[in-house]
N, C-alpha and C positions, 0 to 999 in steps of 0.2 A: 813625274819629275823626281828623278833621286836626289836623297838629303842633300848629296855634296853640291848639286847645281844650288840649292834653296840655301842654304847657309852662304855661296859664292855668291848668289843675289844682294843676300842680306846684306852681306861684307861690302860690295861696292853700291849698294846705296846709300851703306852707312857711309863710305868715303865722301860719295857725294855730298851727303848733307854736311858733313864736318867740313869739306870744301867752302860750302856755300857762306855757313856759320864764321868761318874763318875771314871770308873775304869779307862779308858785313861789318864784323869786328874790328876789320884796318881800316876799314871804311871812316866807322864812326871817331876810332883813334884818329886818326887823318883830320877830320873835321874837328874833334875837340883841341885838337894841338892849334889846328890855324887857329881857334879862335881864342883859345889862350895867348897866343904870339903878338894876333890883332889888340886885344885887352894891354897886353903889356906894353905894346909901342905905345899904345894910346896914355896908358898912364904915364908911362919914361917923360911924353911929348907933355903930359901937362907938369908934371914934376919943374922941368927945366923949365917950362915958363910959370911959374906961381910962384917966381921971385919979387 
């Protein structure tokens, strides 16, 4: 296998992974946001009635 094929390798499964990496990432941003949102309605909801 010449260098250029083995470094071409290397290049795109590094993309790969940083694909991967990426899309976990919004993943998890994705789910901290909802449940930050859920938390704040919740609190908004008790605010407005703990009169």
């Amino acid at each position: 296998i010449p260098v250029d094929g083995l470094a071409k390798d290397f290049l795109m499964w590094r993309l790969k992974m940083l694909r991967a990496a990426s899309s976990y990432a919004n993943a998890r941003l994705h789910a901290v946001k909802s449940e930050g949102l859920v938390l704040a309605r919740f609190l908004t909801g008790t605010l407005k009635h703990s009169y």
